[in-house]
PDB file of the backbone (N, CA, C, O) and the ligand in Angstrom, with CONECT records:
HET     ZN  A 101       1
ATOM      1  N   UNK A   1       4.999 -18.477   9.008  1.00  0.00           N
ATOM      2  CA  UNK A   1       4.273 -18.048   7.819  1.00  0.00           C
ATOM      3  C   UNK A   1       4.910 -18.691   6.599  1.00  0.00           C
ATOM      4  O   UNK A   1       6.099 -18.508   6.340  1.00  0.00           O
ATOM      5  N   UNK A   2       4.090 -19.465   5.833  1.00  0.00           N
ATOM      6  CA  UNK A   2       4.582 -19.886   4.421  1.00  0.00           C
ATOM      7  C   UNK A   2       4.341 -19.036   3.587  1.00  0.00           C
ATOM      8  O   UNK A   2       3.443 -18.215   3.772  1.00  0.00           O
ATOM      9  N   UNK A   3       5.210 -19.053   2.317  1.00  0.00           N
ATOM     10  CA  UNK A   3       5.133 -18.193   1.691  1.00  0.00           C
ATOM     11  C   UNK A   3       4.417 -19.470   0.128  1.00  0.00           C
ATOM     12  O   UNK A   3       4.888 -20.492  -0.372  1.00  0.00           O
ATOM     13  N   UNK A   4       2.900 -18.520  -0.184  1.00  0.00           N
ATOM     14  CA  UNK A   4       2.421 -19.456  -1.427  1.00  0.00           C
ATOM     15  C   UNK A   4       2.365 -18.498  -2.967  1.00  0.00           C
ATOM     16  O   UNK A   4       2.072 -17.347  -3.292  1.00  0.00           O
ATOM     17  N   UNK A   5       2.713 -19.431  -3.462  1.00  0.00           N
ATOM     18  CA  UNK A   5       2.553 -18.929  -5.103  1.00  0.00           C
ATOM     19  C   UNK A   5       1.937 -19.860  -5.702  1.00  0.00           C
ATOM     20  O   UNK A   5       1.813 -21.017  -5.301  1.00  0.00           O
ATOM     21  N   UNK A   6       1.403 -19.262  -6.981  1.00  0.00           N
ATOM     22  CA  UNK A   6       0.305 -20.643  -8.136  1.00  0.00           C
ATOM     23  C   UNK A   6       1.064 -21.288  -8.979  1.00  0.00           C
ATOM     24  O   UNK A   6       1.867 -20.638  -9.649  1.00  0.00           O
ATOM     25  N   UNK A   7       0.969 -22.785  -9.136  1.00  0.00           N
ATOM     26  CA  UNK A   7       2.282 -23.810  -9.934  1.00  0.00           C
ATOM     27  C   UNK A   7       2.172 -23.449 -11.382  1.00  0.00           C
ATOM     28  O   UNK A   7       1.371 -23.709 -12.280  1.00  0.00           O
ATOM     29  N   UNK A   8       3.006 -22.922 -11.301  1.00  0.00           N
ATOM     30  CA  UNK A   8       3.458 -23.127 -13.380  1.00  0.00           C
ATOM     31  C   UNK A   8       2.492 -24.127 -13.971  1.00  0.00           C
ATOM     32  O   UNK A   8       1.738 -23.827 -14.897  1.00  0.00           O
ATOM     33  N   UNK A   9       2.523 -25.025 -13.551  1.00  0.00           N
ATOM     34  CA  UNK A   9       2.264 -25.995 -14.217  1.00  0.00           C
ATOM     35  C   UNK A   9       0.156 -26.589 -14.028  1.00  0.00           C
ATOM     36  O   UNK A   9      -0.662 -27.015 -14.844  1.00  0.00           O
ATOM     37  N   UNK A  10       0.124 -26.416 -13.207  1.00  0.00           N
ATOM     38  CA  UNK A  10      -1.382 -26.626 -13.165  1.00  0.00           C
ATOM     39  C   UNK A  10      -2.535 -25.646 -12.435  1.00  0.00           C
ATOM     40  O   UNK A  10      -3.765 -25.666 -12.374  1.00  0.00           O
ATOM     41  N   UNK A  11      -1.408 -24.726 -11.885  1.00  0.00           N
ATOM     42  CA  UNK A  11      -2.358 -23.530 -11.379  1.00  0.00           C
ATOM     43  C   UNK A  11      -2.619 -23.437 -10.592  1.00  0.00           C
ATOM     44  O   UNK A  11      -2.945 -22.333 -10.154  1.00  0.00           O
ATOM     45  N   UNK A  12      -2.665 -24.886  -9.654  1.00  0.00           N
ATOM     46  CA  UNK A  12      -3.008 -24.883  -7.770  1.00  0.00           C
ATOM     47  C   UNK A  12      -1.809 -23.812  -7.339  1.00  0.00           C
ATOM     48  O   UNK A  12      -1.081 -23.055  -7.981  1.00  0.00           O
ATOM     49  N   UNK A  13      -1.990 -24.170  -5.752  1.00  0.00           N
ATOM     50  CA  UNK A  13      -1.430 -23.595  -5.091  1.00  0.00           C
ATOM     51  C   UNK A  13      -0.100 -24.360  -4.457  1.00  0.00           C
ATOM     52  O   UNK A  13      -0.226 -25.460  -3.918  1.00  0.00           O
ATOM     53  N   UNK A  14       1.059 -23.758  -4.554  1.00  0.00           N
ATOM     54  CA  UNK A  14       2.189 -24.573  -4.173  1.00  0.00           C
ATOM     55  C   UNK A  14       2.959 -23.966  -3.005  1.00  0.00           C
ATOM     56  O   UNK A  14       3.608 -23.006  -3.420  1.00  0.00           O
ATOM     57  N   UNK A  15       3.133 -24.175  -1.657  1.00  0.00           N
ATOM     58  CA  UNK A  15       3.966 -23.856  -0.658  1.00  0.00           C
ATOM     59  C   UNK A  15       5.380 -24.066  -0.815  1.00  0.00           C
ATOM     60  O   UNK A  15       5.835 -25.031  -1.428  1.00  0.00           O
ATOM     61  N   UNK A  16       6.208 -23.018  -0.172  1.00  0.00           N
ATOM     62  CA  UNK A  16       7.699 -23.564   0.250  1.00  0.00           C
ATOM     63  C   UNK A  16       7.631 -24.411   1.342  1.00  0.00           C
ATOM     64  O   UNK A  16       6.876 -24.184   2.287  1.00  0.00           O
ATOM     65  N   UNK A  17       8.307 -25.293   1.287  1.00  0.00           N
ATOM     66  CA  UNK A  17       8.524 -26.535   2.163  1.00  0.00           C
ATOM     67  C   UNK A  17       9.782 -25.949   3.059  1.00  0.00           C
ATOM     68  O   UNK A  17       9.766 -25.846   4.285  1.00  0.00           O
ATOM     69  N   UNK A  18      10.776 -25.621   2.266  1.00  0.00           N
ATOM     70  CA  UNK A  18      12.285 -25.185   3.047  1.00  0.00           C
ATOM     71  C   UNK A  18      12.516 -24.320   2.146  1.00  0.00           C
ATOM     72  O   UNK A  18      12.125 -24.335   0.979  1.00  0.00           O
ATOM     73  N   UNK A  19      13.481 -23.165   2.943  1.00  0.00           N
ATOM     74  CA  UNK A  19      14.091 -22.414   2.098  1.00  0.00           C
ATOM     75  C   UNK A  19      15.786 -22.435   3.121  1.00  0.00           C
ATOM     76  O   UNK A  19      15.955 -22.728   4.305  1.00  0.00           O
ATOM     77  N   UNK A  20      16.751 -22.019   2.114  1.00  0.00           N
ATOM     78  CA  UNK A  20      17.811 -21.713   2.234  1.00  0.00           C
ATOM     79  C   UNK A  20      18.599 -20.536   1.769  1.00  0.00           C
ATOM     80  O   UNK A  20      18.310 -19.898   0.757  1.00  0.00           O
ATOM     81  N   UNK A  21      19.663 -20.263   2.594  1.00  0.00           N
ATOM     82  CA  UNK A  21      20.086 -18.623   2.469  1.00  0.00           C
ATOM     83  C   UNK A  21      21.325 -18.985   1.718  1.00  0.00           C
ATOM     84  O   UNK A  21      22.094 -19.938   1.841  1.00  0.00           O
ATOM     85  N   UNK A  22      21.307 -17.971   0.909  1.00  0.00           N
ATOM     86  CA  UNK A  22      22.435 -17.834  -0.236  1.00  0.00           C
ATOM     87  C   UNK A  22      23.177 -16.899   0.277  1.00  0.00           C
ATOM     88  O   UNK A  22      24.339 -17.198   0.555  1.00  0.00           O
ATOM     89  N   UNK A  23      22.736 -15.642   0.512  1.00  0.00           N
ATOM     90  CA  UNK A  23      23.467 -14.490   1.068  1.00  0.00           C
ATOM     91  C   UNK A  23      22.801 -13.532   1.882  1.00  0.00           C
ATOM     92  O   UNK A  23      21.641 -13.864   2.127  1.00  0.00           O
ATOM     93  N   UNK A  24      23.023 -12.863   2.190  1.00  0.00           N
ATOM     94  CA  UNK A  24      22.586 -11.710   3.537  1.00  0.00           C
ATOM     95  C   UNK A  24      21.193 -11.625   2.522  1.00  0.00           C
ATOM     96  O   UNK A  24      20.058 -11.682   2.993  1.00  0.00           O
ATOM     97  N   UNK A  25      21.471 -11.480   1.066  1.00  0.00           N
ATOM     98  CA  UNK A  25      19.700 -10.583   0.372  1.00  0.00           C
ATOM     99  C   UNK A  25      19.221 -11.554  -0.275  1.00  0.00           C
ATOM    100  O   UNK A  25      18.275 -11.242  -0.998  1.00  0.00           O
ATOM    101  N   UNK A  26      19.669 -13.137  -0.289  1.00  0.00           N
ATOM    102  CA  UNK A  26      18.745 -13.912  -1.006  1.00  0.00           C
ATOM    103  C   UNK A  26      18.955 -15.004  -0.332  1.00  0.00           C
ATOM    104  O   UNK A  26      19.877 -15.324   0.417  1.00  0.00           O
ATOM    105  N   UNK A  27      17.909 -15.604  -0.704  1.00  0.00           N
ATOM    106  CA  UNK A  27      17.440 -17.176  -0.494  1.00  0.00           C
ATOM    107  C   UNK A  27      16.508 -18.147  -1.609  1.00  0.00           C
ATOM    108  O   UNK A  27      15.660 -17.744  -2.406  1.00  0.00           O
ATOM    109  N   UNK A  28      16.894 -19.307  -1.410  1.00  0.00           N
ATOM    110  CA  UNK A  28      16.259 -20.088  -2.175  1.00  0.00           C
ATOM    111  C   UNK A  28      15.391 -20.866  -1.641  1.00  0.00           C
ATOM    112  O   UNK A  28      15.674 -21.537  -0.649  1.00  0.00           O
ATOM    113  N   UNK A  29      14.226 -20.897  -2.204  1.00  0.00           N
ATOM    114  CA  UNK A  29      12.657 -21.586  -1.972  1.00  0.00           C
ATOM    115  C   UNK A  29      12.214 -22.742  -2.430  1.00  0.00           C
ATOM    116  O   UNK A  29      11.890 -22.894  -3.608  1.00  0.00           O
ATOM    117  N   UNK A  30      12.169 -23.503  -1.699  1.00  0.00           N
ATOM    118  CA  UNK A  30      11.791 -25.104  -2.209  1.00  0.00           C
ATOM    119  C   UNK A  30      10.313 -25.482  -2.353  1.00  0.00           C
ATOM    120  O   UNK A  30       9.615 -25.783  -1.384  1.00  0.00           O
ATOM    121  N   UNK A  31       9.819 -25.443  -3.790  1.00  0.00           N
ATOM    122  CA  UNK A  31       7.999 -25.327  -3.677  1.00  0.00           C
ATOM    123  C   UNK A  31       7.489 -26.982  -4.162  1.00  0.00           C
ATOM    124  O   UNK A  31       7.955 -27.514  -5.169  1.00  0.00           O
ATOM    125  N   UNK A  32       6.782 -27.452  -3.539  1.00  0.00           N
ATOM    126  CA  UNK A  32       6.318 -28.563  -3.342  1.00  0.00           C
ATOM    127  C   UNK A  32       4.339 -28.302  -4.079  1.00  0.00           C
ATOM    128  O   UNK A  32       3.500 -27.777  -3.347  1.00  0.00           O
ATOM    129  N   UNK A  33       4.021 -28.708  -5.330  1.00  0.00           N
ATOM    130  CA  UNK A  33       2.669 -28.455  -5.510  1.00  0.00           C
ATOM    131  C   UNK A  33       1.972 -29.905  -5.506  1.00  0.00           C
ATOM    132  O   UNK A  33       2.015 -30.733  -6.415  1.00  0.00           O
ATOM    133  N   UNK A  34       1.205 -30.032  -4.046  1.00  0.00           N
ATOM    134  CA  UNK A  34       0.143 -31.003  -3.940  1.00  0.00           C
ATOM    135  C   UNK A  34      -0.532 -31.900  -4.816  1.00  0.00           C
ATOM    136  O   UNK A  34      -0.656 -33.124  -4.793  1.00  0.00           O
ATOM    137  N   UNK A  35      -1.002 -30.886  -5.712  1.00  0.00           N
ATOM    138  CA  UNK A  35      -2.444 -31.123  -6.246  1.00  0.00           C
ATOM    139  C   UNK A  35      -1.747 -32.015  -7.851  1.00  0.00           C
ATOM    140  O   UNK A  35      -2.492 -32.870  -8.330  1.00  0.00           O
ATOM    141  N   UNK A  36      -0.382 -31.760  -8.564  1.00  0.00           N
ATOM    142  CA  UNK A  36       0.063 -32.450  -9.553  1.00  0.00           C
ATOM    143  C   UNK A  36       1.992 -32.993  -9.341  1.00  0.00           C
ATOM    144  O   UNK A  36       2.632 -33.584 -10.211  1.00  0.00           O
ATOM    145  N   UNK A  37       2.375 -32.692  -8.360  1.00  0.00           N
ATOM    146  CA  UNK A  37       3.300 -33.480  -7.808  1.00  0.00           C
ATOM    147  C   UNK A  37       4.524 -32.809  -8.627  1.00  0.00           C
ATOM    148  O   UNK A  37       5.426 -33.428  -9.192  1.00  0.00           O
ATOM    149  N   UNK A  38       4.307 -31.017  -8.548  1.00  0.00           N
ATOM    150  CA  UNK A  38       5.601 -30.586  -9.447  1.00  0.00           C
ATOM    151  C   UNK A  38       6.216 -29.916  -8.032  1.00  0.00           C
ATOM    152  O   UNK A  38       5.584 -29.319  -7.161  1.00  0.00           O
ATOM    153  N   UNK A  39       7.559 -30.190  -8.085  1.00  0.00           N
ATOM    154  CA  UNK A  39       8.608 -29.595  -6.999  1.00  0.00           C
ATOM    155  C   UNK A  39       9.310 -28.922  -8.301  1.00  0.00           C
ATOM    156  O   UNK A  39       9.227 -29.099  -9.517  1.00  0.00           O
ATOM    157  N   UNK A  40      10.233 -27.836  -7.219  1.00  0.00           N
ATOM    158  CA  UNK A  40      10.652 -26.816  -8.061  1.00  0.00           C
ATOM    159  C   UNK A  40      11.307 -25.183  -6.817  1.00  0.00           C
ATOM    160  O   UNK A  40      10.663 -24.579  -5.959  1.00  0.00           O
ATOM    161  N   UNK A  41      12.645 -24.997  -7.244  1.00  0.00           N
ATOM    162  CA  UNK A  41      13.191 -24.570  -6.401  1.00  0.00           C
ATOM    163  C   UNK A  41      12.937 -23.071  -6.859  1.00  0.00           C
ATOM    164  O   UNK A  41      13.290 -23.120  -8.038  1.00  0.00           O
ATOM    165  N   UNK A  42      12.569 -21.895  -6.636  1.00  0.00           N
ATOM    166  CA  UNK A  42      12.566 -20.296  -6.754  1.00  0.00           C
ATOM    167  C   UNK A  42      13.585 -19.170  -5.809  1.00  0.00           C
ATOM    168  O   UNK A  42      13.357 -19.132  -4.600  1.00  0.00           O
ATOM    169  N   UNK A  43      14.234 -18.644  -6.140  1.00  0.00           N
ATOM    170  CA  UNK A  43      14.447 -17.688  -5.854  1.00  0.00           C
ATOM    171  C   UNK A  43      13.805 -16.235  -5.130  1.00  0.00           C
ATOM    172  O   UNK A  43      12.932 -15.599  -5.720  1.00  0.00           O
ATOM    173  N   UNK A  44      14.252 -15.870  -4.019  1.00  0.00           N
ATOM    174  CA  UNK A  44      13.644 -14.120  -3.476  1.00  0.00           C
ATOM    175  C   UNK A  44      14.783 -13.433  -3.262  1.00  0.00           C
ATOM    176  O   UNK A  44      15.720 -14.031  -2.734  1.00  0.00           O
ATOM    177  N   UNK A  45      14.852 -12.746  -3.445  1.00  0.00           N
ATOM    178  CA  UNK A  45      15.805 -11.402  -3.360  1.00  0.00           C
ATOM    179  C   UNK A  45      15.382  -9.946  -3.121  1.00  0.00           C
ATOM    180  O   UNK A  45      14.567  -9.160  -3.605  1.00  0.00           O
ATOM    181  N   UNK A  46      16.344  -9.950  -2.118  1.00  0.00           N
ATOM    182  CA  UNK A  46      15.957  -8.048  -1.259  1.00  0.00           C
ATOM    183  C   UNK A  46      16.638  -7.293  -2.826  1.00  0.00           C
ATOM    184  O   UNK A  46      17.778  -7.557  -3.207  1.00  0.00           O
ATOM    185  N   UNK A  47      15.853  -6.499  -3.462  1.00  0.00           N
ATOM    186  CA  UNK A  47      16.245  -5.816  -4.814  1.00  0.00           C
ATOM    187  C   UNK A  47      17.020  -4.548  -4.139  1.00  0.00           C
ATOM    188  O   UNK A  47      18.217  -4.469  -4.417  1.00  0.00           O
ATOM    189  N   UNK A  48      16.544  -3.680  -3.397  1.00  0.00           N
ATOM    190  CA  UNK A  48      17.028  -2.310  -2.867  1.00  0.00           C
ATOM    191  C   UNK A  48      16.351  -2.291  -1.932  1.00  0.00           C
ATOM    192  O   UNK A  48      15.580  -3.178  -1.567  1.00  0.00           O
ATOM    193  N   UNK A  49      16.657  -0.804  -1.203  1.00  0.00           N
ATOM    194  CA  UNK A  49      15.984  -0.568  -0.015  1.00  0.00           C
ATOM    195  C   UNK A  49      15.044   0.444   0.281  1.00  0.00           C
ATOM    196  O   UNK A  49      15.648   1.507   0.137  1.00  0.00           O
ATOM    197  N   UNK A  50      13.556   0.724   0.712  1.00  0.00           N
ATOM    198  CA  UNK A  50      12.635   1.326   0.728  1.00  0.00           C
ATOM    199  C   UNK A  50      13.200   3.174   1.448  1.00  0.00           C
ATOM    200  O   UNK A  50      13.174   4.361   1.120  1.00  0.00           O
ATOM    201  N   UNK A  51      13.707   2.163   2.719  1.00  0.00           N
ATOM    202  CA  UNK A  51      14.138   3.280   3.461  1.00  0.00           C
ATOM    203  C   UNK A  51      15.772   2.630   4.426  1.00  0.00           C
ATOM    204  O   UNK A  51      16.375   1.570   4.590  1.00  0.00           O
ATOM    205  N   UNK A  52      15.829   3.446   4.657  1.00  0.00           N
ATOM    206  CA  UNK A  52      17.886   2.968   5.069  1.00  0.00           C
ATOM    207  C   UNK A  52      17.768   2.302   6.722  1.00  0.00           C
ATOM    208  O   UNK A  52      17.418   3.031   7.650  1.00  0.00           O
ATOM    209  N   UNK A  53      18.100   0.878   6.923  1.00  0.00           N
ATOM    210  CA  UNK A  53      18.513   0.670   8.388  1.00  0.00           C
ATOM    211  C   UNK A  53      19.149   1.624   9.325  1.00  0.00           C
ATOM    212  O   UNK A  53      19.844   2.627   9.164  1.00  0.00           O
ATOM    213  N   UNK A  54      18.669   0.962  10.403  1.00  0.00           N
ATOM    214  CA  UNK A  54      18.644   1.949  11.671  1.00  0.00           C
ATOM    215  C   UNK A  54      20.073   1.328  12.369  1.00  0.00           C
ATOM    216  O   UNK A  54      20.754   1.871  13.238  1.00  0.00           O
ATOM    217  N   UNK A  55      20.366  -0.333  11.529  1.00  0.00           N
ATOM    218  CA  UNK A  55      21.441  -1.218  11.868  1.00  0.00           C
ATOM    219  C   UNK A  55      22.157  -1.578  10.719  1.00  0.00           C
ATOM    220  O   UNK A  55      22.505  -2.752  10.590  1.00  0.00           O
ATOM    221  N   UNK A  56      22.408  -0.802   9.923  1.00  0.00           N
ATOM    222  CA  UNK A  56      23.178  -1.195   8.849  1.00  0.00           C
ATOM    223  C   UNK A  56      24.416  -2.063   9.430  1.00  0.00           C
ATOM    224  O   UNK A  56      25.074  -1.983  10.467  1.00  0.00           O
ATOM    225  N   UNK A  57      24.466  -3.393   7.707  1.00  0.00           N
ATOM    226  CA  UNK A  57      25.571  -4.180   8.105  1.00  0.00           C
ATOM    227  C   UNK A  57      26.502  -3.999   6.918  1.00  0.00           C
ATOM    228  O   UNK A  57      26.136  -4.183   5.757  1.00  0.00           O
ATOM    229  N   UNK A  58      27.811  -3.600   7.299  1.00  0.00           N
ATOM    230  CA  UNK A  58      28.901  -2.991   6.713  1.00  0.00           C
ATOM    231  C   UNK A  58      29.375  -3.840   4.959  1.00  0.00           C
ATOM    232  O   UNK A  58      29.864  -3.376   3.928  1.00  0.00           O
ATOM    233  N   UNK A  59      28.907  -5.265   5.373  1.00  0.00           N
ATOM    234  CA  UNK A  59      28.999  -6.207   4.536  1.00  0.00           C
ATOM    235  C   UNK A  59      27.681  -6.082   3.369  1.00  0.00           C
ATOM    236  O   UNK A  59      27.610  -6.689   2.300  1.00  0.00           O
ATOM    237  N   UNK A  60      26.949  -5.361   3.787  1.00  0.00           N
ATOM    238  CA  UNK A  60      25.702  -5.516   2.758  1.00  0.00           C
ATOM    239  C   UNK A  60      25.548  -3.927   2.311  1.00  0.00           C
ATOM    240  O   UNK A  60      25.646  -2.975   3.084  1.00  0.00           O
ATOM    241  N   UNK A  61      25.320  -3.865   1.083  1.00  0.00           N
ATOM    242  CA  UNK A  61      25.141  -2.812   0.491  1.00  0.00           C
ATOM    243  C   UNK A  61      23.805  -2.511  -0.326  1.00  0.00           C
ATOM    244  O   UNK A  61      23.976  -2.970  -1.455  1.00  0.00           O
ATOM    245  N   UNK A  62      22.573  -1.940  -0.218  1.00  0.00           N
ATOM    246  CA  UNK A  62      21.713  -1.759  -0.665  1.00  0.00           C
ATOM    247  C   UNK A  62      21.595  -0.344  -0.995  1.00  0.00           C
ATOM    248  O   UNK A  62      22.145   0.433  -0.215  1.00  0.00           O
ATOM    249  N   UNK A  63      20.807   0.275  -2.291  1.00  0.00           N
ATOM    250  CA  UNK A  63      20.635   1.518  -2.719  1.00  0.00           C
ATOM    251  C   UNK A  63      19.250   1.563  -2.293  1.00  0.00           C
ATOM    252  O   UNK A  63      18.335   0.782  -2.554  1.00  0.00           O
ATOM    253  N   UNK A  64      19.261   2.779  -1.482  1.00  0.00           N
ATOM    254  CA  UNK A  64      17.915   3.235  -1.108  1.00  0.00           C
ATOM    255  C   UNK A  64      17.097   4.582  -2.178  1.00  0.00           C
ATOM    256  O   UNK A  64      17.278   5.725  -2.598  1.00  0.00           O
ATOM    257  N   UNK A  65      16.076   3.385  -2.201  1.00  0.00           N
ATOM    258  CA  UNK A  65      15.242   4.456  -3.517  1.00  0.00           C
ATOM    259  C   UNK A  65      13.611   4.900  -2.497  1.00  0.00           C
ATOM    260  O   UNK A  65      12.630   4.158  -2.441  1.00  0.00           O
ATOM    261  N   UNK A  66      13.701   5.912  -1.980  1.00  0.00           N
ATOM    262  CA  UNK A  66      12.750   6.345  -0.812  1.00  0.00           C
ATOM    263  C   UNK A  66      11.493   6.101  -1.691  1.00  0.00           C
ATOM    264  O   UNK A  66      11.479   6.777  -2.719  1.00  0.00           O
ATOM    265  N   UNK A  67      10.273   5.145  -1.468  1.00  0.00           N
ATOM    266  CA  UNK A  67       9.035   5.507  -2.274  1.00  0.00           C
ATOM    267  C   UNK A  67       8.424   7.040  -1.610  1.00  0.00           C
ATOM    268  O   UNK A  67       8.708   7.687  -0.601  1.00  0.00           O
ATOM    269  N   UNK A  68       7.429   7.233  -2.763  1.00  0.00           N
ATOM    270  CA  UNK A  68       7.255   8.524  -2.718  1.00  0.00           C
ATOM    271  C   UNK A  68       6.021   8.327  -1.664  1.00  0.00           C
ATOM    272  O   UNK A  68       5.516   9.312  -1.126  1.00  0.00           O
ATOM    273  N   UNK A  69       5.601   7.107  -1.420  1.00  0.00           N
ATOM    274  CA  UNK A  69       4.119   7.091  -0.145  1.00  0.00           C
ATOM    275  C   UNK A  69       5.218   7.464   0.972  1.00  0.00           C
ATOM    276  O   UNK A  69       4.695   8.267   1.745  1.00  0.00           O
ATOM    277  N   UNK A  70       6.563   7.177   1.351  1.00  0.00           N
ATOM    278  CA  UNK A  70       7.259   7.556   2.443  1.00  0.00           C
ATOM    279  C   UNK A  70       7.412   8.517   3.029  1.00  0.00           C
ATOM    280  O   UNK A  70       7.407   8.792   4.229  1.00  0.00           O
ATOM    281  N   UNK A  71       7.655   9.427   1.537  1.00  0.00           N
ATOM    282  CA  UNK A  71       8.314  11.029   2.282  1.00  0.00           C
ATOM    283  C   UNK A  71       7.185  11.895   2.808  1.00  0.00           C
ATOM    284  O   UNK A  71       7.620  13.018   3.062  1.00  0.00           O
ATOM    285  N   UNK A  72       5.748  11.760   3.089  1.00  0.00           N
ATOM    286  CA  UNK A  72       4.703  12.140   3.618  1.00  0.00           C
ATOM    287  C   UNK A  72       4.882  12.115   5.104  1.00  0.00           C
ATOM    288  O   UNK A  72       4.758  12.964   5.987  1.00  0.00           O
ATOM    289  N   UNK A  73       5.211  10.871   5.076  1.00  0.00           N
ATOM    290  CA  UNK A  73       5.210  10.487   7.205  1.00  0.00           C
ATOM    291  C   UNK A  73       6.621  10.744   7.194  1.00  0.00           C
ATOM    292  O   UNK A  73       7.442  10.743   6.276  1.00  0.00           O
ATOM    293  N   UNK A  74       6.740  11.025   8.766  1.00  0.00           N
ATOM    294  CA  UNK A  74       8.063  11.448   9.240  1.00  0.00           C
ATOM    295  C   UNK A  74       8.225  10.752  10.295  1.00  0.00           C
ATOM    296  O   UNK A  74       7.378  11.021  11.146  1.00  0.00           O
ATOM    297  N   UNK A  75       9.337   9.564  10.752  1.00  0.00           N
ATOM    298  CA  UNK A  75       9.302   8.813  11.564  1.00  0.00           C
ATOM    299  C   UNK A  75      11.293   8.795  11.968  1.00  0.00           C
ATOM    300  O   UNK A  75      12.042   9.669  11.533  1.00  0.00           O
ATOM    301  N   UNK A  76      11.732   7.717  12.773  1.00  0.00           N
ATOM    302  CA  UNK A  76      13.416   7.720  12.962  1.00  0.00           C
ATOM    303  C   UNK A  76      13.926   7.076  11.402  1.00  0.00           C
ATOM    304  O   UNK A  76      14.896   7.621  10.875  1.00  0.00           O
ATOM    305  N   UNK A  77      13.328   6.050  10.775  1.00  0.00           N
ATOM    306  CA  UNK A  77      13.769   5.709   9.435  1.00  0.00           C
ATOM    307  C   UNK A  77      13.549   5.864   8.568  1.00  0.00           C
ATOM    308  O   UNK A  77      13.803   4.987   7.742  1.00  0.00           O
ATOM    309  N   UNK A  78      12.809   7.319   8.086  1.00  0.00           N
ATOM    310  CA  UNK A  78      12.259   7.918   6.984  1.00  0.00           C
ATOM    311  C   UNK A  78      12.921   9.108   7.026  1.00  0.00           C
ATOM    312  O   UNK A  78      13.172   9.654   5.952  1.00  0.00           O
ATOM    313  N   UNK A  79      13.326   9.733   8.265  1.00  0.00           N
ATOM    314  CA  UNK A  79      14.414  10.662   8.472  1.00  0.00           C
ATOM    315  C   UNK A  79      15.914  10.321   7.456  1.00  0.00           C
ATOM    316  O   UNK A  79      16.389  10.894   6.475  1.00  0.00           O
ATOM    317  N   UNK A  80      16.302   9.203   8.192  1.00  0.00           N
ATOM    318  CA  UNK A  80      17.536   8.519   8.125  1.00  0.00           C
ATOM    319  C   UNK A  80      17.501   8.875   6.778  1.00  0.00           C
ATOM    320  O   UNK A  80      18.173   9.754   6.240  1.00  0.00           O
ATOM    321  N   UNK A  81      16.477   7.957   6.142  1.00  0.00           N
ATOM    322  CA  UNK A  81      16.947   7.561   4.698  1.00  0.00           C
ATOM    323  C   UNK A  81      16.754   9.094   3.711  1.00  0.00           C
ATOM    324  O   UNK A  81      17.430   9.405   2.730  1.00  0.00           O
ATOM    325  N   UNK A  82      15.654   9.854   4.317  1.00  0.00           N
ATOM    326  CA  UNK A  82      16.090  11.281   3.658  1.00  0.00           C
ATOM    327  C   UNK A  82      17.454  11.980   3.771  1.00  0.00           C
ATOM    328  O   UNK A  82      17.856  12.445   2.705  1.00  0.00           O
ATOM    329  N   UNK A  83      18.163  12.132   4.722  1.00  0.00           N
ATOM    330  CA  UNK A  83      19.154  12.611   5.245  1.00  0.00           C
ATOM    331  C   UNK A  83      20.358  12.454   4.193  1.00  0.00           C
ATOM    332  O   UNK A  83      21.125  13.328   3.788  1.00  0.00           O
ATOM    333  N   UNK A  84      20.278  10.459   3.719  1.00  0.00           N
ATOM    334  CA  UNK A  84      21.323  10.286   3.098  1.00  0.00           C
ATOM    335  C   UNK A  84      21.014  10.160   2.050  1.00  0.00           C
ATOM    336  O   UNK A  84      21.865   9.654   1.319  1.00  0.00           O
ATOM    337  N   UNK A  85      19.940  10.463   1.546  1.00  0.00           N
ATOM    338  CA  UNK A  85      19.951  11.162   0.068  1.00  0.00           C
ATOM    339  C   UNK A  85      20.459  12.386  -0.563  1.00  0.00           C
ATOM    340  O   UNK A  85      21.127  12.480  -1.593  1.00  0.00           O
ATOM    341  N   UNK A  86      19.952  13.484   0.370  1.00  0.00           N
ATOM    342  CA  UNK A  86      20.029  14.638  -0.077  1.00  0.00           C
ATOM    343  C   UNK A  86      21.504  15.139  -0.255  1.00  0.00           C
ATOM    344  O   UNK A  86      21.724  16.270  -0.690  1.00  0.00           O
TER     345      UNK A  86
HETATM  346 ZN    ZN A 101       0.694 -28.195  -9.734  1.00  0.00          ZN2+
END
């Protein structure tokens, strides 16, 4: 799956070609736009966490902010992440 966004610059549509990992929560995106020949590197980043891993990694630290569509359903990782809120 590519990931597409619209070019700054002329409005088509521009794909990542490659991306590369910076750290466990980010990576950098290499966007290539066809249609006027602008390349251009972007950024994604995991901001926080919806609901808390079932495999947490000791090295990564995310604050879990439960959305409120979550706490309706009750599942093994909607538990979790209630648990260590309260
Ligand atoms: Zn363009």
């Amino acid at each position: 799956m590519t990931m597409r966004i619209d070019c700054p610059c002329c409005g088509g549509d521009i794909d990542a070609r490659h991306t590369e990992s910076m750290s466990h929560t980010m990576r950098r995106m290499y966007f290539v736009c066809d249609d006027c020949g602008y390349r251009t590197p972007a950024g994604f980043e995991i901001l926080f966490s919806l609901s808390a891993s079932a495999k947490p990694r000791a090295d990564v630290v995310l604050e879990v902010r439960p959305s409120p569509m979550l706490r309706g359903g009750v599942n093994a990782r909607t538990t979790v992440a209630l648990a260590r809120t309260v």
